[in-house]
N, C-alpha and C positions, 0 to 999 in steps of 0.2 A: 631606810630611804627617806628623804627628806620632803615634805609635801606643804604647796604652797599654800595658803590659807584662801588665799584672794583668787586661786587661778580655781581651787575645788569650787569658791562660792560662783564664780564667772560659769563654771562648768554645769553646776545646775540650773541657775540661769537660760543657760541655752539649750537646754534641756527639756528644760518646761515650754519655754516658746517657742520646741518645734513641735512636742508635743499639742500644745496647743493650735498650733498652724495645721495641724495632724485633723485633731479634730473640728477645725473650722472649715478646710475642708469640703468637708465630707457633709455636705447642702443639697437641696434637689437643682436637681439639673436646669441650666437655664434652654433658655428657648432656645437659644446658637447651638446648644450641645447639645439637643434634644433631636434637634431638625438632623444632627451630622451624626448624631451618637450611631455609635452598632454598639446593641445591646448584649451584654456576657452571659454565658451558659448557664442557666438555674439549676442547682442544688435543691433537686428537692428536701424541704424540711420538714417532718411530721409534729403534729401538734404534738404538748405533750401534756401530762397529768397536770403539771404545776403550771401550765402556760399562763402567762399573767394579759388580761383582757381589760386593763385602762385605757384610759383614753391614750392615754402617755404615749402607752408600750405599746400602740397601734400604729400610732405617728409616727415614733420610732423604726419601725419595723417597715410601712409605710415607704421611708425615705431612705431605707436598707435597701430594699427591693427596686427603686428606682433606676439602679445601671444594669439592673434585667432584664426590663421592659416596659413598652412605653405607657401603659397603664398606670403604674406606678410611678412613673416618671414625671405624668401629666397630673397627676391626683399631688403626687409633694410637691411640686411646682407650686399648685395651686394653695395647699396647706401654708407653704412657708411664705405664698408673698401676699396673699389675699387674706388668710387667716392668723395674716402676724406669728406663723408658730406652729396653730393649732387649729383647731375645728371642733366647733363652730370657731368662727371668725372671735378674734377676740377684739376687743373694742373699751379703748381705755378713756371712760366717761367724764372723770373727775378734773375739773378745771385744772387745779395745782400742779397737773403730768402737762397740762399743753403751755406751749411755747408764748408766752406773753400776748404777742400780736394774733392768738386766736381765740384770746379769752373773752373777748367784746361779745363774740357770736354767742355763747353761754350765756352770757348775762342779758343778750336782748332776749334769748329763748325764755329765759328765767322772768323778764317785765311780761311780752305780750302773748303767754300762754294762757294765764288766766281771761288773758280778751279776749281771745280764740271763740272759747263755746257759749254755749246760750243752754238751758236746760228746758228750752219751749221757742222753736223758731219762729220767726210771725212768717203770716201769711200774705201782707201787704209787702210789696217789691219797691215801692220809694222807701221803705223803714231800711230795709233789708240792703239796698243801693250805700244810702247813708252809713251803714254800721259796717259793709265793705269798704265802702271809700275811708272812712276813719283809720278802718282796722290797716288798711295799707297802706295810709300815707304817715302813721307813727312810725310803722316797721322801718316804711324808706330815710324817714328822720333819722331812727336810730341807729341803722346803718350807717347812712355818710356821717353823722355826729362822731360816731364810737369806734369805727372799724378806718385803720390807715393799709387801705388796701395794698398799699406799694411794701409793705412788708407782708403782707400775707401772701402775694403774688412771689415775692421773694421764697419765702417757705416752700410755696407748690414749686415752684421751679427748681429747689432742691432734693426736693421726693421726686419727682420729675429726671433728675439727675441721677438719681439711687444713694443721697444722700440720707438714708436711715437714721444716721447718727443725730440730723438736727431735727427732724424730723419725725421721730418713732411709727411702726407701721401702725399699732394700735389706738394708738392718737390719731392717727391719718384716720381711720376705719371713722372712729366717731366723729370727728369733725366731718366727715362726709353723711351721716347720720343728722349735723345738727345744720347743717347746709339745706339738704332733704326736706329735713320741717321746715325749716322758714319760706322756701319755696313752696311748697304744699301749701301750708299755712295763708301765706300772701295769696297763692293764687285762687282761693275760695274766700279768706275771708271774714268767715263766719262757720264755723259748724255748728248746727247740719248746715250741710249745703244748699243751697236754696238755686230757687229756678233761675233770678237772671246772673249768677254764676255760670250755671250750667250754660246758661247760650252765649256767653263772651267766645267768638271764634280765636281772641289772641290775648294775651297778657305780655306787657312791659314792665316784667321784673326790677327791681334795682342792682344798677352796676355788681354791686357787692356779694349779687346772687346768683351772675352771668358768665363772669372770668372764672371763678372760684369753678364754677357748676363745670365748667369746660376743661379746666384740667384735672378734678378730679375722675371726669367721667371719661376722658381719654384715658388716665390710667386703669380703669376696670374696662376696657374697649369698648364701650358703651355712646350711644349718642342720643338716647332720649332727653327732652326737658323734663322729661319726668321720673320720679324716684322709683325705686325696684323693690322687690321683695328683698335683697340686699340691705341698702339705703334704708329702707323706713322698717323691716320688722326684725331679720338677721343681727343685724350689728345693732339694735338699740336696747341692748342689756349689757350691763358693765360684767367685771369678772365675777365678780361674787354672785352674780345672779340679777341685778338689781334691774327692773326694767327702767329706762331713762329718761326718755325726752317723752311726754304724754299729751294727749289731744285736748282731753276730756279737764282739763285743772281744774278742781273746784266744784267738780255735781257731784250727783248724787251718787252713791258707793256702787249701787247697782250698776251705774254708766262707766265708771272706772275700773269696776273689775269686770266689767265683760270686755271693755277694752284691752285690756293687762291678758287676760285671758286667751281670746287672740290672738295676739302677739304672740304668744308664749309657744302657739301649738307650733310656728315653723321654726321660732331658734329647738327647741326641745325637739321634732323630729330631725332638725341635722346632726345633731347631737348623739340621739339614738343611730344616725344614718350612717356612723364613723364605719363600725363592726362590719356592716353592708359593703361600703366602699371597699374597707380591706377583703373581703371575702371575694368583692370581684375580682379584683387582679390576682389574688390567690390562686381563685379558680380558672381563670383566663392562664396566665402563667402556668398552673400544671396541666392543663390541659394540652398547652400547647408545646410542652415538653412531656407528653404521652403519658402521663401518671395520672391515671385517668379514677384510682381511688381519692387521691387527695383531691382532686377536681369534683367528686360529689361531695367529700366532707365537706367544701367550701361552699356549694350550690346548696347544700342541706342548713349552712350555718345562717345562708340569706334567708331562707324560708322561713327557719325557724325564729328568727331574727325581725321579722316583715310583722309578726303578730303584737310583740309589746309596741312598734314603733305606732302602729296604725292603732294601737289604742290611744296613744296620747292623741288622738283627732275625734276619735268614739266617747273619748271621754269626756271632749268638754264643748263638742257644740254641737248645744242641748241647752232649752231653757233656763236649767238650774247653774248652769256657769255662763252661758255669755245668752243674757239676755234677747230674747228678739225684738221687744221695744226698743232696745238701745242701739244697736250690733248696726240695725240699715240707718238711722239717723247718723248716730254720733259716733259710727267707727269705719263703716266702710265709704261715705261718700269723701273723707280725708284722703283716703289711697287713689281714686280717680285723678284726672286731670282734663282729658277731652279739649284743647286748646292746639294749635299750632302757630303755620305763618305759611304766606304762599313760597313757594318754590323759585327763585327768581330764574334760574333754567329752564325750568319746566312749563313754569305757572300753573303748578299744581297748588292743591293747597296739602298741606304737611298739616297731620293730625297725631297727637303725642296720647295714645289710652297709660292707663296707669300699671297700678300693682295687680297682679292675677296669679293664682294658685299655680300656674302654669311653668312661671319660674322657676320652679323648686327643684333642687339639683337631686334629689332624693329620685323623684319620676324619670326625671330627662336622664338618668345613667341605670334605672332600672326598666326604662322602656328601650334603651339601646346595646345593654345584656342581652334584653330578650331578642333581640333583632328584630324589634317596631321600627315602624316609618316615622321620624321627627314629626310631633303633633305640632308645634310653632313653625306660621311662617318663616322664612330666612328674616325678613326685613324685622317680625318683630323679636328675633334670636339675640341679632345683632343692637338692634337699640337697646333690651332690656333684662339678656342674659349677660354676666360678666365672661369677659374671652376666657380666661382660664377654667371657668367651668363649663365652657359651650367646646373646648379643650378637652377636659376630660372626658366631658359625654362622647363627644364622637370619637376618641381613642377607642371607649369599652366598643361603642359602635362597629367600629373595624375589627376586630376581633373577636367579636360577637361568633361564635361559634356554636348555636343551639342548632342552628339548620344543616349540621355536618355532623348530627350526631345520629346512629344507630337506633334501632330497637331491641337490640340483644345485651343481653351483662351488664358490665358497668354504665354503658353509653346509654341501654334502655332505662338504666334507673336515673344516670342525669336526668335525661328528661324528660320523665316522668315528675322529679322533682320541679323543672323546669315550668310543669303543667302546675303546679301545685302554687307557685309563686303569678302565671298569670290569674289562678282563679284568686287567691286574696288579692287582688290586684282590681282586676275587675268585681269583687265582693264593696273595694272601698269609692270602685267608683261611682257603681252604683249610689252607694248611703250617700256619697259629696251630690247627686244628683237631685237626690229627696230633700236633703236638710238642705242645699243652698235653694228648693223653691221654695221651703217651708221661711226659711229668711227671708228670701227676696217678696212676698207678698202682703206684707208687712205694710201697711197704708203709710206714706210719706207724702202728705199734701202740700209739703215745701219745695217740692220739687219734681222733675220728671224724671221717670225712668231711665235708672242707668247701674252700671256696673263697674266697679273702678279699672276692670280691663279688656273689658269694651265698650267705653263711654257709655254716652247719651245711646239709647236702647229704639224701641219702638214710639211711638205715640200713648198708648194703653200698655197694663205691664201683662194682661193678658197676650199681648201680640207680643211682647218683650218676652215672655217666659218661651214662648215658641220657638222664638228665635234663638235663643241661651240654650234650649234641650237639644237643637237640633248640632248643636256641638258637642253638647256632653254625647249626646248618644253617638254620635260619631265614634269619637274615642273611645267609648265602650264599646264598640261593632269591633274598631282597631285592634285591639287587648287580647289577642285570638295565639 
């Protein structure tokens, strides 16, 4: 038989691009489908000897489970559009990957970083006036000089559109990172922070730092003026590890590596937090498909999982890694913000606090495993948690199943285990309770007491500490 040459090459051809059509696919579910989906019967799967435990083969697996249930559904949702892929969020740092017209913002971070800090703040407030009014009327220079916002507006409006292609998600991440510092940066000044920062009730950012700020922050559903645990410490290390955009340019090693330091503890717990995530819907899913053995393997796999994570926090703040000379001057008053605007509805005034350990999708999806009560107001869920994650939490939320469990068999040893994960749980809130007074009383005569996520504090930091405990301990009473 006679066979044509051209029609066999056409035939693989088409082959491959449905194959591939096959596999593209096969994406976490969008929001449209998510809302209308009816999820498919689980297959139980037991672990097995060779199971492979990368980050990869979790995401993978992850985004398997996704037309299961909405746990999984909500978690790869979140992986594929927030974390470009992956998780931690990936975030592609290097000028050369972004798009021309957003290379300006790189290279003014690149000029006025080294202006940023001071390695001895003064204590006179005309000095201190002068060196903020400098420090931001370069910035606003160098904006309108450098940046043609009518193409960068062009760009957002293309991510905007779910044009990925011109756009990359992991470009978007950083440039929402280097958006963050200049706004931060602008709106203090100087670090440390000093006092008459702290009492400015409003800041008139430049243009270049207002459009930009609004649609990237619409896309993570967000409506703070102020950057997140996201925005300024998640997404600000490239892939290979590299921390990015830094406060501190130029002091002394002791200032820069307690800063790096820092940083480091929340990308490195989300990172360790993958295995956790997966382990909830594992366990959530077999549970709720009556396989109530693989439901403790998975509850057993948090637990036992809970112990290295929370050591990367035991390990490094502590004197000998993030200094406490440096940590209240030159690293936490940059994550603050304390500014608003009146309300023109209301006439209220509208107050923006900053970064807070609070955020951290790690807690907010293991206190709603447990079936705790949301420690963050709504109001500040919605300015300062990203929707996909405030998405997730409350999925595991709803299907929180520890208060429907037994005390007999399988079900008493769930939770049992169950008990095992609020005591480290409440073990690490405890230590966050000691060491952030042990940092927070740190003399700071540049300024008054505050915290970057609940501002401007008391009068004295004695009455300030009072006020800060009487929340930790809260959430410790909670943790039950």
């Amino acid at each position: 038989m006679f066979f044509n040459p051209e029609y066999i090459i056409l035939s693989v051809i088409g082959s491959i691009i449905v194959a591939f059509m096959s596999l593209s696919s096969r994406q976490p579910l969008t929001l449209k489908q998510l809302k209308g989906s009816r999820f498919l019967p689980f297959k139980i799967r037991r672990h097995e000897g060779t199971y492979d435990e990368t980050t990869e083969s979790r995401v993978r697996s992850i985004t398997e489970l996704a037309e299961y249930h909405e746990t999984a559904a909500r978690l790869a949702n979140m992986i594929h559009k927030d974390g470009a892929g992956t998780w931690p969020p990936r975030a592609e740092h290097a000028p050369s990957y972004w798009p021309p017209a957003l290379r300006p913002f790189r290279d003014i971070y690149d000029e006025m970083a080294p202006l940023l800090p001071s390695a001895t703040p003064s204590l006179d407030d005309d000095v201190n006036r002068e060196r903020i009014a400098y420090f931001r009327s370069r910035l606003w220079n160098l904006l309108n000089d450098k940046v043609n916002l009518q193409e960068v507006t062009a760009l957002l409006a293309a991510a905007e559109a779910g044009r990925w292609d011109v756009f990359p998600r992991d470009v978007y991440n950083a440039f929402y990172v280097c958006v963050a510092w200049c706004r931060h940066a602008y709106r203090w000044g100087t670090i440390p922070a000093v006092r008459v920062a702290q009492v400015e009730k409003t800041i008139v950012l430049p243009p270049e730092l207002i459009s930009t700020w609004a649609s990237l922050q619409r896309h993570f559903g967000l409506d703070s003026d102020s950057g997140n645990m996201m925005s300024c410490l998640i997404l600000n290390f490239s892939p290979s590890g590299e921390y990015a955009l830094k406060i501190n340019t130029g002091l002394s090693p002791i200032i820069t590596s307690s800063e790096e330091e820092f940083a480091r503890i929340c990308n490195e717990m989300e990172a360790l937090a993958v295995p956790i995530y997966h382990d909830i819907v594992r366990a959530t899913i077999s549970f709720a498909h009556g396989d109530k053995s693989a439901c403790l393997e998975h509850v057993q796999g948090i637990t036992s999982q809970l112990r290295p994570l929370l050591s990367s926090y035991y390990d490094r703040v502590h004197d000998s890694k993030i200094a406490r000379s440096a940590w209240l001057s030159h690293v936490q008053g940059f994550f603050a913000w304390g500014a608003g605007y009146e309300n023109e509805s209301s006439g209220d005034w509208e107050k923006f606090d900053g970064l807070s350990g609070n955020q951290v999708l790690l807690f907010q999806a293991l206190d709603a495993f447990l079936g705790l009560e949301v420690y963050l107001p709504k109001q500040v869920l919605l300015r300062n948690v990203p929707q996909l994650q405030r998405e997730f939490s409350e999925a595991v939320g709803r299907h929180s199943f520890r208060h429907r469990l037994g005390n007999e068999g399988v079900e008493g040893r769930i939770k049992a285990e169950f008990g095992e994960i609020v005591k480290r749980l409440r073990v690490f809130r405890s230590a966050h309770r000691t060491r952030a007074k042990i940092y927070l009383t740190v003399p700071a005569p540049e300024r008054l007491p505050m915290t970057a996520g609940k501002s401007l504090l008391k009068d004295n930091m004695d009455d300030s500490l009072e006020f800060l405990d009487e929340f930790m301990v809260l959430r410790l009473q909670q943790t039950v």
